[in-house]
Structures are given as C-alpha cells and as structure tokens.
C-alpha positions as CSV (number, residue, x, y, z in Angstrom):
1,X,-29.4,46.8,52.8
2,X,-29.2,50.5,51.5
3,X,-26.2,51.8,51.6
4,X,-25.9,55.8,52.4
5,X,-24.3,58.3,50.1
6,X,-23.7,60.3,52.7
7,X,-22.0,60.8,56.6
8,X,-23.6,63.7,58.1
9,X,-21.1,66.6,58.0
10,X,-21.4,69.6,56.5
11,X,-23.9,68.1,53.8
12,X,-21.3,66.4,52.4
13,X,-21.6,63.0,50.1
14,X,-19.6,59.6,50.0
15,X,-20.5,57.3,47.6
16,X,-20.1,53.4,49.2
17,X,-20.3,54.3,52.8
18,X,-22.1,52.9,55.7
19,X,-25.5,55.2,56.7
20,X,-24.4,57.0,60.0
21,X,-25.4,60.1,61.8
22,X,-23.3,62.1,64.0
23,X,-24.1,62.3,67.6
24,X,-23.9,65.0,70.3
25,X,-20.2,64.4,71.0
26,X,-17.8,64.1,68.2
27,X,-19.0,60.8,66.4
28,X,-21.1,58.7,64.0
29,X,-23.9,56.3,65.3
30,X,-24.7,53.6,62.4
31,X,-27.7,52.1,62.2
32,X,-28.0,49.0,60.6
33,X,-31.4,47.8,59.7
34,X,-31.2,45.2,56.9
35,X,-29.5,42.1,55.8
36,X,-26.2,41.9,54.2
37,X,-22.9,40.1,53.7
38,X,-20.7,40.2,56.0
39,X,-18.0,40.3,53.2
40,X,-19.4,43.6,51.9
41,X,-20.2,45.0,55.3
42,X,-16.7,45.0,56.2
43,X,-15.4,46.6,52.8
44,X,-18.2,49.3,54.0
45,X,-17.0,49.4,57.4
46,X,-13.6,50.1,56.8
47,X,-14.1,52.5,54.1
48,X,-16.5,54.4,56.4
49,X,-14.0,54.1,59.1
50,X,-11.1,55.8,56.6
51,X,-13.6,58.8,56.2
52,X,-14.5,58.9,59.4
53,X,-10.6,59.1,60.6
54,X,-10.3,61.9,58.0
55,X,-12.7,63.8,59.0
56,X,-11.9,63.7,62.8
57,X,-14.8,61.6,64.4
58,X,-14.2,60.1,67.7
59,X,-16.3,57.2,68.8
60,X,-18.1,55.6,66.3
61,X,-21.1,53.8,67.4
62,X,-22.5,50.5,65.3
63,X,-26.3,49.7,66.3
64,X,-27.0,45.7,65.0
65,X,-30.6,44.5,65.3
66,X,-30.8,41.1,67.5
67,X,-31.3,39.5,63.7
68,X,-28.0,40.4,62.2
69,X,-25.7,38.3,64.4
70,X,-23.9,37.2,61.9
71,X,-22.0,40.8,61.5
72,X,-21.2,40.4,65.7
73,X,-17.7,38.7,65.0
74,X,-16.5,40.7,61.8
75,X,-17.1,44.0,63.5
76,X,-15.4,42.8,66.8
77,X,-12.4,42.0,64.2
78,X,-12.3,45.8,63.2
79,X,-11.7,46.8,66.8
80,X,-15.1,47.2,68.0
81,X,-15.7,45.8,71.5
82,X,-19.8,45.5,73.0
83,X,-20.9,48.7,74.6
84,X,-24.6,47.5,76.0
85,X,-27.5,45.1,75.0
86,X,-30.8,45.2,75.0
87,X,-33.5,42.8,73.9
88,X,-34.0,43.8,70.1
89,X,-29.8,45.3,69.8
90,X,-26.6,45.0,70.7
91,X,-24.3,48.4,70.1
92,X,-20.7,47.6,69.6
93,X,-18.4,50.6,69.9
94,X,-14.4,51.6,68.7
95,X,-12.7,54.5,69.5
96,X,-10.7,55.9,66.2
97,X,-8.1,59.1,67.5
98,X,-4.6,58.5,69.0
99,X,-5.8,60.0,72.0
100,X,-7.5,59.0,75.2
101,X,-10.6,57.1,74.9
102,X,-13.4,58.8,76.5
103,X,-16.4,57.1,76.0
104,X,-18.7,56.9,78.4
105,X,-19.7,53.3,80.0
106,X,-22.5,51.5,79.8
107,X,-25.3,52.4,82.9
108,X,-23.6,51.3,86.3
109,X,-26.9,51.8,88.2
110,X,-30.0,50.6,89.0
111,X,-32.8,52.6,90.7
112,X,-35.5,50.3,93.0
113,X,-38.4,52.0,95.2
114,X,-39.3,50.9,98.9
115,X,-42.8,52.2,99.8
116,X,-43.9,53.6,103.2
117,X,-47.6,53.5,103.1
118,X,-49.2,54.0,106.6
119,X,-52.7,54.5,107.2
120,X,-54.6,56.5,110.0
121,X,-55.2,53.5,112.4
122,X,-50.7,53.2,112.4
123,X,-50.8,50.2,110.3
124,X,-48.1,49.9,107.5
125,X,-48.7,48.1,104.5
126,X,-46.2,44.9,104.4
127,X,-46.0,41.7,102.0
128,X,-44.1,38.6,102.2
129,X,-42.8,37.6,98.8
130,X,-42.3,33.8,96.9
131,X,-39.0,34.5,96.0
132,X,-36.0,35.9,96.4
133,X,-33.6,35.7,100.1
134,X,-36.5,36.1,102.5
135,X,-38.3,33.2,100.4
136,X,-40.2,30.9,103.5
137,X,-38.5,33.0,106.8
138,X,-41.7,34.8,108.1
139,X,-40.8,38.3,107.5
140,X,-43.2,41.3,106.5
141,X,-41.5,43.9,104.9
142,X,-42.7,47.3,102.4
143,X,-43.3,46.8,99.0
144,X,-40.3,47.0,96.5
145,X,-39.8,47.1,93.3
146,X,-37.1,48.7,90.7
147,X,-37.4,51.7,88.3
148,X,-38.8,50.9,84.7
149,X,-36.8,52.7,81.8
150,X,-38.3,56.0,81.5
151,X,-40.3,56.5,84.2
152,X,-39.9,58.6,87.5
153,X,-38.9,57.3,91.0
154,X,-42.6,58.9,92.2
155,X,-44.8,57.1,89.4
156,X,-42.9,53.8,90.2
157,X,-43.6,54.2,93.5
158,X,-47.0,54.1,92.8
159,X,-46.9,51.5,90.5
160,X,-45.2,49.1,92.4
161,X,-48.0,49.6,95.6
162,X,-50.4,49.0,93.3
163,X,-49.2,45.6,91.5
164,X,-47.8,44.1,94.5
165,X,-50.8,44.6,96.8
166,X,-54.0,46.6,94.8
167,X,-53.5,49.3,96.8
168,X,-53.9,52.8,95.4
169,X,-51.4,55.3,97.0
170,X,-49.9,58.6,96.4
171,X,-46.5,59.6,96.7
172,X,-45.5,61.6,99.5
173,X,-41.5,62.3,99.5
174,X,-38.6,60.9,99.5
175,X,-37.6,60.1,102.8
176,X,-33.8,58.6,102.5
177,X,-31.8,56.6,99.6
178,X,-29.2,53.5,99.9
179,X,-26.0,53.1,97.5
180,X,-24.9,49.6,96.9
181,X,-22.5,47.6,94.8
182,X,-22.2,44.2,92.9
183,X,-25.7,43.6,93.4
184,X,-27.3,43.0,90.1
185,X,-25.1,41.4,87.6
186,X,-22.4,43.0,89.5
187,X,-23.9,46.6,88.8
188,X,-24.5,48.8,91.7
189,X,-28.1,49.8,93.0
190,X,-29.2,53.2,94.2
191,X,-33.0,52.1,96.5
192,X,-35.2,54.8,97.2
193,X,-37.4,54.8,100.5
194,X,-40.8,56.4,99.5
195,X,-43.7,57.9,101.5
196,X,-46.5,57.1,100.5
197,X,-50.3,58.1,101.6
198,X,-52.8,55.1,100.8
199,X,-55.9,56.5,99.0
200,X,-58.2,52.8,99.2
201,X,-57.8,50.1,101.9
202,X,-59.1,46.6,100.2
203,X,-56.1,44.7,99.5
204,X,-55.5,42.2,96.3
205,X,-52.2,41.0,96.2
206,X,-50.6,39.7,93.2
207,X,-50.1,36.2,93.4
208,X,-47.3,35.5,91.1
209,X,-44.7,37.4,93.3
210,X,-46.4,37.8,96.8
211,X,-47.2,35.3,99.1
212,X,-48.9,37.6,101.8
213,X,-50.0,40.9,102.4
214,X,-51.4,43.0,104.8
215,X,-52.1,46.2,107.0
216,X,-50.1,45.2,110.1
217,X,-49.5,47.8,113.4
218,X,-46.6,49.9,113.5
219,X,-45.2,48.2,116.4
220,X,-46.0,45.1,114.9
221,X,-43.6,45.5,112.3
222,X,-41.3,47.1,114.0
223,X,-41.1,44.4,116.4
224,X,-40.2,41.5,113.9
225,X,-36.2,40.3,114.9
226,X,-35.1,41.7,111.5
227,X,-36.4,45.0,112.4
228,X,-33.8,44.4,115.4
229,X,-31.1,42.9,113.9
230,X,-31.0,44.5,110.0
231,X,-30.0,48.1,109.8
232,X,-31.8,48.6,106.7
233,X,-35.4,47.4,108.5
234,X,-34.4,49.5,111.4
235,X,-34.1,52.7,109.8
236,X,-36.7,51.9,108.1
237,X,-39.0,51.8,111.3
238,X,-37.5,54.8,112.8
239,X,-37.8,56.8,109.4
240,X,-42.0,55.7,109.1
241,X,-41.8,56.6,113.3
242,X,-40.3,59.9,112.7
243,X,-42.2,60.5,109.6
244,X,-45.6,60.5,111.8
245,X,-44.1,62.2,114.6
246,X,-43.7,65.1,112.4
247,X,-39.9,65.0,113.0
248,X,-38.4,64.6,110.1
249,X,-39.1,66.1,106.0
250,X,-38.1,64.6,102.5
251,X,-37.3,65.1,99.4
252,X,-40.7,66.2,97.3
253,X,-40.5,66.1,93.0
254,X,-40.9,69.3,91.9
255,X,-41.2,69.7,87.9
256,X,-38.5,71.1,85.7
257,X,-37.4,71.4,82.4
258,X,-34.2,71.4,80.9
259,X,-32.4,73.3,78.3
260,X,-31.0,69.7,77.0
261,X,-34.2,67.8,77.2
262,X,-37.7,69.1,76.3
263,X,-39.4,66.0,78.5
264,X,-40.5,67.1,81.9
265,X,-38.6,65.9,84.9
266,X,-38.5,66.4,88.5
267,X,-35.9,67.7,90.8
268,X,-36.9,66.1,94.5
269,X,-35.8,68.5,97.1
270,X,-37.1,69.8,100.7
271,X,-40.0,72.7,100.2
272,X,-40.2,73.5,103.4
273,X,-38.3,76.8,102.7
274,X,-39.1,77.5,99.4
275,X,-42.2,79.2,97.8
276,X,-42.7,76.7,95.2
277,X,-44.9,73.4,96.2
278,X,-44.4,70.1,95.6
279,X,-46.5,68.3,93.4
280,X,-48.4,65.3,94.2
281,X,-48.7,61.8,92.8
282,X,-51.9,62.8,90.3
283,X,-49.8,65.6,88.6
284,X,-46.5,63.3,88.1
C-alpha cells in the first residue's frame, strides 16, 4: 500500500501517515485500497490519529475494501465501531474530540413504490406473487417494489410495472405515502402509492417473482375480503376510486436543482395552483 505524505489541510505534508481526505463536516475519510500488515497499519493509524487530534478533525472515517478483512479487528481495537456495509466495503468510524459525538447514522429508511395503473375499461392492474406473506392466499394486489440507490420514486415506479408485469406505464403523481418501523432488518420503510397511466395492454409477467397477473375490474378488486378487512388495501381502493372520480390530486415531481448537488432532482408537490407543470414519466 502507498502511504500518503499528506492529510489534506491547508496543503500541508506528514511524512508516514495514512492517505485521507477531509470531508464536508470537520473530518478525514481514508481510503484504503491495497494490502498491508496489520502491524504497520496500526503504527499508521495511530500516528494519523495523533495528527488528526492536533489538528482538530472530528470524525474520522476508515473505508476497507471487502478484501482487507484482516485490518476489521485491529481498527475496532483503536476505537472504531462499523458505521454501514455494502457489498465491496465496510466503513468503520471513531469519533476523536471530548465533545459530543455527532455523527450522523447509518440510513434508517427504505423507500418502496405501490403502482396504481387503471386503464379506460376500470380495470386495475394486479399480480399475485410466489413469495413473501400473501404466498398461496388468493389475493390480487398493485405491483410493488422498493427504490434502487440513486434512482427517483417516479422512474422506480415505472420500473417496477414494467419487470413485474411487461407493462409500459407513466407516472402520474403521488397519491399518498405510509411510514413504518422494524420492517426490514429492523429499519423503518417509507411506501409510496403511485398513479400510474398504462401506455400498452399485453401483459408478460415475470415468472421468477409473480405467480399471476392481470387486468381485473375495479370492483373486482375492490371486492376481495382484504380489500375489506386491511386498511392499507382499503385506502388503496378508495384512493384509485377517488382518483377517477376526479376528487382527489397528488403530489407531481417537478425538477430542481440544488445549490449542494449539481444532479437533478425532483420536489413532488400539488400543481394545481402553481404556474409551473409537472413533468411526466418520459422527461424523469
């Protein structure tokens, strides 16, 4: 492994210190990319550390590719506890001032997409799936899916239609969310309810997660027991209901950019009284 001459501050040089660069808030993110001794990366370590203390970083952030496990346990040693994984790192992270620890945790959330898709005849697009609770018991519901990293609540939308049942749709608005907690590996869930407008008719389900799918009448579905008896499924009815009753408006993206982050975004908001227009699905 190289070993930096430097820790960026100022332009100033340290011979025998691990490579970091400072980040947004105070500290040093290292990023360790070859072999070494563990020996020798702690002599490193705790040098760097010294520096660091002098020059009055906060949290200092250690990066370790999935191939240098055997540093895990020495830097743990030093103080560092495990921030997040992910499938080619794990960052481990240690707080250095006598003062109150503030850094952040990992992500707490994770964002899934239901999809309202209902054609002109009334019928609402509905699967059954292989797995999961509702494995074998009959019921139709909307497509689901969750958020990939990186990508927007509208594209996923569209994405999940399309792999779950061949369907091409495009997003509409957002027409209500759900918080929930202790869900997935005991993180909490934020479950967006989409409309969506179907743009092609044939359906090809994907076999390896859906067992069924189909266009099935309005009434139909919401006629099932669970669209009785589940308060999720029953708003869910009387949301698509309303939504073709021309009752009730969502939440459409609208693009933005941001003084922190060059990469478009969209802020999802009701147009209805505003001059701009929401985009559609083809611009997102």
């Amino acid at each position: 492994m190289m070993v930096s001459n430097k820790v960026c501050e100022n332009g100033g040089e340290h011979v025998g210190l691990l490579p970091a660069t400072d980040d947004d808030h105070g500290g040093v993110i290292v990023d360790i990319e070859e072999a070494m001794d563990a020996k020798v990366f702690v002599t490193l370590l705790r040098d760097s550390i010294s520096k660091w203390r002098q020059q009055g970083k906060k949290g200092i952030w250690i990066k370790l590719p999935i191939g240098l496990v055997n540093l895990v346990e020495p830097t743990v040693k030093e103080g560092f506890r495990y921030h997040h994984a992910e499938p080619t790192y794990l960052m481990l992270v240690r707080w250095i001032p006598e003062t109150t620890d503030t850094i952040p945790a990992n992500a707490s959330h994770r964002v899934g997409i239901g999809a309202i898709v209902l054609n002109d005849k009334r019928e609402l697009l509905v699967v059954q799936e292989k797995s999961g609770k509702l494995k074998g018991m009959g019921v139709w519901k909307i497509p689901t899916g969750v958020v990939d990293e990186g990508e927007n609540i509208n594209e996923a939308a569209v994405r999940e239609v399309k792999e779950e049942t061949g369907i091409d749709a495009k997003f509409l608005e957002i027409l209500a969310f759900r918080q929930s907690h202790k869900l997935f590996f005991q993180k909490s869930d934020l479950f967006f309810i989409c409309m969506m407008h179907p743009l092609s008719s044939d359906i090809k389900k994907q076999d390896l997660e859906i067992e069924a799918a189909q266009w099935m009448p309005f009434e139909e579905y919401a006629a099932q027991p669970v669209a009785q008896d589940h308060q999720l499924y029953k708003y869910i009815a009387e949301l698509c209901l309303a939504k073709e009753q021309g009752e009730y408006t969502g939440l459409s993206p609208v693009p933005i950019t941001s003084i922190f982050h060059k990469d478009l975004s969209y802020l999802y908001l009701n147009s209805q009284h505003l001059n701009q227009s929401p985009v559609s699905s083809d611009q997102s």
